[in-house]
N, C-alpha and C positions, 0 to 999 in steps of 0.2 A: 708043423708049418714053418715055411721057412723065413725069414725078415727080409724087409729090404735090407738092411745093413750087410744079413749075409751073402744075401745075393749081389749085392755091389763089389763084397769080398772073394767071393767065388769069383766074378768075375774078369777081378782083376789078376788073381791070380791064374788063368786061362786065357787069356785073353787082356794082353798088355796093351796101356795105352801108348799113343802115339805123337812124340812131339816133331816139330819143323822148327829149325832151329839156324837163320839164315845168319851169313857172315862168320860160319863155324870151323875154318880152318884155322884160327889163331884167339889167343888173348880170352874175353870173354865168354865169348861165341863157345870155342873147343872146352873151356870150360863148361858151360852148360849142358852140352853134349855128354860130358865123363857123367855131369851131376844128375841128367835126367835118365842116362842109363843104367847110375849106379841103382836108382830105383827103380830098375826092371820095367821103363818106357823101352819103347823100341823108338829110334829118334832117323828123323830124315834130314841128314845135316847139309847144307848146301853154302857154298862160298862160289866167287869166281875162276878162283884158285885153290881145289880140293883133292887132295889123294884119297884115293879108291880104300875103304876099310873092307877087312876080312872078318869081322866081327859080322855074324849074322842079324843081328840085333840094329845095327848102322848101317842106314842108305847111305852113301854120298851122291850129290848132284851139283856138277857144276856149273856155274852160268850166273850171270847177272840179274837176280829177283827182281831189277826195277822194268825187265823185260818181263812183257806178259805171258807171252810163251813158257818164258822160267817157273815164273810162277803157277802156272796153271799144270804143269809137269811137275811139281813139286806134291800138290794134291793129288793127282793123277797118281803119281807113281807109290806115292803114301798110303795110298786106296788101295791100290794090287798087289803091293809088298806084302802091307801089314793087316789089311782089310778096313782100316778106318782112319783118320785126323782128326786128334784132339785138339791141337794147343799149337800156337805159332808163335814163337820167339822170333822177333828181328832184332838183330844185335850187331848188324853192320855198320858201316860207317857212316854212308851215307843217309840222306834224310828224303826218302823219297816215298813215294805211295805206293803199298804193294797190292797190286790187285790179283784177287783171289779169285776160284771160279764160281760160277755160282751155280753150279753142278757138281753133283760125284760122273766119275765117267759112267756112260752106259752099260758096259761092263759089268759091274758090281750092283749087285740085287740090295735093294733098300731094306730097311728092316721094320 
């Protein structure tokens, strides 16, 4: 029989989690991004100002989070990439309220 423990462990090892990781083109931000890769998250990094990564593992999305659009694309596209969102780091400058969706897209079968 198998544990939760190892089934948590299987599962990350199959099935990586997911962070969102806003204001990641520079300083903190891009930091977080190396750190939550380097542990085998798959990370959806978004800045207003972002270069496009070749790394499969890394979304870029650029656009302003404090725009609801941005954010609600940021989940969205986190959902289709990677098949889930974990964890949301905001690490930009600014001090604004991010609003999230409160949906996964229709797209993506619930579990």
């Amino acid at each position: 029989m198998t544990t939760p423990l190892q089934q948590a462990a299987d599962m990350e090892t199959t099935d990586p989690k997911v962070a969102i990781v806003t204001g990641a083109s520079q300083g903190i931000g891009a930091g977080l991004v190396e750190a939550y890769h380097r542990r085998n998250y798959a990370v959806v990094a978004n800045s207003r100002t972002i270069s496009t990564s070749h790394d499969p593992g890394v979304l870029t999305i650029a656009g302003d989070v404090a725009d609801p659009a941005t954010a609600e694309q940021l989940v969205t596209r986190a959902v289709q990439r990677f098949g889930r969102a974990d964890t949301l780091i905001s690490s930009d400058k600014s001090s604004h309220h991010i609003t999230l969706p409160s949906t996964l897209p229709s797209s993506v079968p619930s579990s």
